[in-house]
MARBA-3410 file (N, C-alpha, C, O; in Angstrom, 1 decimal):
90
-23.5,15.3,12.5,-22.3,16.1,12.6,-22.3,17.2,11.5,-21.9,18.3,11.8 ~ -22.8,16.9,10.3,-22.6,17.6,9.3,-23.7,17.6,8.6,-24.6,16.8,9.1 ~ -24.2,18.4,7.3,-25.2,18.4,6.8,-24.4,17.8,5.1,-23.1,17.8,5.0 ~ -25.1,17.2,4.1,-24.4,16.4,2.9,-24.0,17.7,2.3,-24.7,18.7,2.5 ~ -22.9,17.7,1.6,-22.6,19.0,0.7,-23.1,18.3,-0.4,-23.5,17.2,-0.7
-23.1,19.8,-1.1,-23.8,19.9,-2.7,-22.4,20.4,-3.8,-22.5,20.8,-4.9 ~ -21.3,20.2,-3.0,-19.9,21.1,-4.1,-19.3,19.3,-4.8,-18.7,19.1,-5.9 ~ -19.5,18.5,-4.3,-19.5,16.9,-4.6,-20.1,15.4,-4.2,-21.1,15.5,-3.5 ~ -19.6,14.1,-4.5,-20.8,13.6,-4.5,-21.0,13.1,-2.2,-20.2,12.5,-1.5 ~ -22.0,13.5,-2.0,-22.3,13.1,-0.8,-21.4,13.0,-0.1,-21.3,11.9,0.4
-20.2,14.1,0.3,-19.5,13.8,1.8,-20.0,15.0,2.9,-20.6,16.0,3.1 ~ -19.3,14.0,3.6,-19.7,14.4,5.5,-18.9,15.9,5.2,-17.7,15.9,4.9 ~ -19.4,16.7,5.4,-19.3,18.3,5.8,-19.3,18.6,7.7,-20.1,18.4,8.6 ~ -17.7,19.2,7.6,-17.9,19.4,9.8,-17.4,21.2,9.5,-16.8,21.6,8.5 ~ -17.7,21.7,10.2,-17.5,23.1,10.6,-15.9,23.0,11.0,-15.5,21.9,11.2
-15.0,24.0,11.0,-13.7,24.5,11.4,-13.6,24.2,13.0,-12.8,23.5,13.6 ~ -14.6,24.8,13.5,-14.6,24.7,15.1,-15.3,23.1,15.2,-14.5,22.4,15.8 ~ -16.3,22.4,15.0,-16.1,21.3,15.6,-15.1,20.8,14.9,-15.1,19.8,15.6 ~ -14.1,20.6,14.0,-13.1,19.8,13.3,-12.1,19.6,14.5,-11.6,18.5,14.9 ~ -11.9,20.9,14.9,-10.4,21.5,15.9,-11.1,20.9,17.5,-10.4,20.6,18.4
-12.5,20.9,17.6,-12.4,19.9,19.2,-12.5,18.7,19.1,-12.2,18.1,20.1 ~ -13.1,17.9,17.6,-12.8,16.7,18.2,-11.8,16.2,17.0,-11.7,15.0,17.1 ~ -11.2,16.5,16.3,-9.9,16.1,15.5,-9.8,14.9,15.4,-10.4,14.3,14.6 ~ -9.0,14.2,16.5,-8.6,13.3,16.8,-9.6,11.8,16.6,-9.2,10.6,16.3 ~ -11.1,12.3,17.0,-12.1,11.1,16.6,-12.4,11.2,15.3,-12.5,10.1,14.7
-12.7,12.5,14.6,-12.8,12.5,13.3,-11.4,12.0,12.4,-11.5,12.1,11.2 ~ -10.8,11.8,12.7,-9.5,11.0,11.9,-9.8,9.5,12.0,-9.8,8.5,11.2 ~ -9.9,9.5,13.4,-10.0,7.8,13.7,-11.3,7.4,13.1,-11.4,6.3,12.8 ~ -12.4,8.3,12.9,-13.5,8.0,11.7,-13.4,7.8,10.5,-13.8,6.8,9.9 ~ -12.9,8.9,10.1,-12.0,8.6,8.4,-11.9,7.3,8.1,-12.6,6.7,7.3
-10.3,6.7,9.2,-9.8,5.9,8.8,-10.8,4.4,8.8,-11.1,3.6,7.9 ~ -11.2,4.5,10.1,-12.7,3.7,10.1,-13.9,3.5,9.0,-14.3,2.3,8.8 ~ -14.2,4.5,8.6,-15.2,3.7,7.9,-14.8,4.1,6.5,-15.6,3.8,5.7 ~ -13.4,4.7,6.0,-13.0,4.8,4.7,-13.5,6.2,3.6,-13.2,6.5,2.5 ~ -14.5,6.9,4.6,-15.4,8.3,3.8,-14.3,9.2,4.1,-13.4,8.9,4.9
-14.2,10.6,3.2,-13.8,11.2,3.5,-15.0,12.7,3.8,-16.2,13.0,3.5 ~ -13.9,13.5,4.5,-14.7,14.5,5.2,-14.6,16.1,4.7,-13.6,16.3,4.0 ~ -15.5,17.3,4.8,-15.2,18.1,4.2,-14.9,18.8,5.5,-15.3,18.4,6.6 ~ -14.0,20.0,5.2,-14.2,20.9,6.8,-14.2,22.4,6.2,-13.6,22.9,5.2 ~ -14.7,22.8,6.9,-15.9,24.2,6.2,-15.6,25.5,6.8,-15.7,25.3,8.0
-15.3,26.4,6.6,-14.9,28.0,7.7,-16.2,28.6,6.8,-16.5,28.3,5.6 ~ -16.7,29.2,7.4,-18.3,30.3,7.3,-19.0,29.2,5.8,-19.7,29.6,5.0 ~ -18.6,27.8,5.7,-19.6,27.9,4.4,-18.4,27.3,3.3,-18.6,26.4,2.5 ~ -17.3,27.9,3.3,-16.5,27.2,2.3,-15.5,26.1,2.7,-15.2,25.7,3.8 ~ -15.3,25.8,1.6,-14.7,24.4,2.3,-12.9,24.8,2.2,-12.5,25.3,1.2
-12.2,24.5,3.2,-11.0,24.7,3.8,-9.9,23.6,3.2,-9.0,23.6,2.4 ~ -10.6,22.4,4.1,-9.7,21.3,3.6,-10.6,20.2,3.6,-11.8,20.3,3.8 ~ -9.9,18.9,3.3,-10.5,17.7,3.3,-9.7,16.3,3.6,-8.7,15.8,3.1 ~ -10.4,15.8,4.5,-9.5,14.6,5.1,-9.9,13.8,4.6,-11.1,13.5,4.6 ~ -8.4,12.9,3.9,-9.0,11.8,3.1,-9.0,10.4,4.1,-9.2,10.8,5.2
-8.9,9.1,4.1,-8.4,8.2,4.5,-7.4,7.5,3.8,-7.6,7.3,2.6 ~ -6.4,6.9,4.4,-5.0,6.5,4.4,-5.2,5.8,3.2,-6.3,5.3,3.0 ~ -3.9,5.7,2.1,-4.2,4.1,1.2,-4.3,3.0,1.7,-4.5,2.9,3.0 ~ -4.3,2.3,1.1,-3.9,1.1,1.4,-2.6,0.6,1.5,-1.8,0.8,0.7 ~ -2.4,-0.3,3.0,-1.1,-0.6,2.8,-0.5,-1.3,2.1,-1.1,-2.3,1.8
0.7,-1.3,1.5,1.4,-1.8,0.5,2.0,-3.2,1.0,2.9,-3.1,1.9 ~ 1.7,-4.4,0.5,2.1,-5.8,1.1,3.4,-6.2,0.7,3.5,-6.2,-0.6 ~ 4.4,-6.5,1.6,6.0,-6.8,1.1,5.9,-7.7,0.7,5.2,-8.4,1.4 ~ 6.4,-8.3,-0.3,6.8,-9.7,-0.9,7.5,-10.5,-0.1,8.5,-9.8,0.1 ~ 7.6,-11.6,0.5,8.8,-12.1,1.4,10.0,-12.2,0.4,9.7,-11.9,-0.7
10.8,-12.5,0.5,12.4,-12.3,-0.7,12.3,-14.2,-0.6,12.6,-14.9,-1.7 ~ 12.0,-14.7,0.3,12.7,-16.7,0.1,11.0,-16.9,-0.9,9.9,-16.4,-0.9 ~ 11.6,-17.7,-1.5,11.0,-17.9,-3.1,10.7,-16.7,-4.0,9.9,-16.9,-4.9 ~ 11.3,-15.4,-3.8,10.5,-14.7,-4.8,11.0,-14.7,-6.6,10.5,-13.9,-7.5 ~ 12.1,-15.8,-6.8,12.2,-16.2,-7.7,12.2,-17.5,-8.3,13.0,-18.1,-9.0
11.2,-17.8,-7.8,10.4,-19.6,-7.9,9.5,-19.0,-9.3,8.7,-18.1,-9.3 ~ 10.0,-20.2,-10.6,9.2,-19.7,-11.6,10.2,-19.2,-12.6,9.8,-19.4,-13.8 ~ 11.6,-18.4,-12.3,11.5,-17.2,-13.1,12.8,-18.0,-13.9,13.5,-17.4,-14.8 ~ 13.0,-19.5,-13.3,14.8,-19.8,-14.0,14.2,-21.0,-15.2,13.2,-21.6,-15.1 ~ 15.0,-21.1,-16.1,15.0,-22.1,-16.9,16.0,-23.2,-17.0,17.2,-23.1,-16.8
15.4,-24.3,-17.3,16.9,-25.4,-17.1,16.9,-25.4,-19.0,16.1,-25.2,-19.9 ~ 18.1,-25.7,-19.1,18.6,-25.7,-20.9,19.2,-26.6,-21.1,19.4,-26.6,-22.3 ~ 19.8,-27.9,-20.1,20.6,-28.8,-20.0,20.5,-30.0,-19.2,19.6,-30.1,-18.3 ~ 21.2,-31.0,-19.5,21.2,-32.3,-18.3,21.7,-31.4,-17.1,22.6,-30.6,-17.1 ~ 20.9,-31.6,-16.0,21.4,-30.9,-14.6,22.4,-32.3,-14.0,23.3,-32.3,-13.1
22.2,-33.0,-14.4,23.3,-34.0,-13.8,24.5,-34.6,-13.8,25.0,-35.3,-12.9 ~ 24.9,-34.1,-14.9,26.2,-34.1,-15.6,27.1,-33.4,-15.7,27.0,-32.5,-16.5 ~ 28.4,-33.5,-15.1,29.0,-32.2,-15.1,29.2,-31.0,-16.1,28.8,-31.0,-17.3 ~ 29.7,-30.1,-15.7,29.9,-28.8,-16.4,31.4,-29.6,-17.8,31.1,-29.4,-19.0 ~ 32.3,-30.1,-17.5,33.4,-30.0,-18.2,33.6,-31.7,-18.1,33.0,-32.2,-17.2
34.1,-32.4,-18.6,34.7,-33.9,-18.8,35.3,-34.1,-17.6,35.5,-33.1,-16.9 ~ 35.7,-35.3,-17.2,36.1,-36.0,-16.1,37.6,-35.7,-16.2,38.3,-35.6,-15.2 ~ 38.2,-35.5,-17.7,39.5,-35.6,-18.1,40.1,-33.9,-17.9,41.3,-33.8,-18.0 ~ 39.7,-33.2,-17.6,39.6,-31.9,-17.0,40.0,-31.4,-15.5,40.6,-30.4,-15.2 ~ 39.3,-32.5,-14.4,39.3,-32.1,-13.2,40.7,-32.3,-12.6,41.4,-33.2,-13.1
41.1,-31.7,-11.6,42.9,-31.8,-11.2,42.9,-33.2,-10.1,43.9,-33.8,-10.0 ~ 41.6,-33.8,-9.2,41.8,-34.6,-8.7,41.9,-36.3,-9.2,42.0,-37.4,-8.6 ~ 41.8,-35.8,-11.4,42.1,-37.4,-11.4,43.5,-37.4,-11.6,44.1,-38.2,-11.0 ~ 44.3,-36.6,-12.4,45.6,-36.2,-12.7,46.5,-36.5,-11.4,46.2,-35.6,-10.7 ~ 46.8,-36.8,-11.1,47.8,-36.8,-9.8,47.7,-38.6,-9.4,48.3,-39.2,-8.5
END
């Protein structure tokens, strides 16, 4: 398709006019094999098609704060005395 450029290290160099007839395969190549491409008008280089980042992986939100709490206390014991609550009073 292209001949290796010498302006950096080893990419695929395509002409302006084959770029604009097959576009569409050279993108889905990009993305494919992860190279990027140079594209050339008489000799200089115009633009360059990179391939996509990488996609960014969502955290699921159920457990994403497993880890992050501390206990400081008997968890079994109430918050306040027995002599406090309104349903012994009555």
């Amino acid at each position: 398709m292209g001949k290796q450029q010498k302006h950096s290290v080893s990419m695929e160099e395509i002409s302006i006019s084959q770029f604009k007839a097959t576009c569409l395969a050279i993108l889905a190549r990009v993305k494919r094999t992860n190279k990027p491409i140079l594209v050339l008008r008489k000799g200089e280089p115009i633009a360059q098609v990179l391939p996509p980042p990488p996609p960014i992986k969502q955290q699921p939100w159920l457990g994403s704060l497993a880890g992050t709490g501390e206990i400081i206390g008997d968890i079994l014991d109430p918050v306040s005395p027995s002599e406090e609550w309104d349903v012994f009073r009555a």
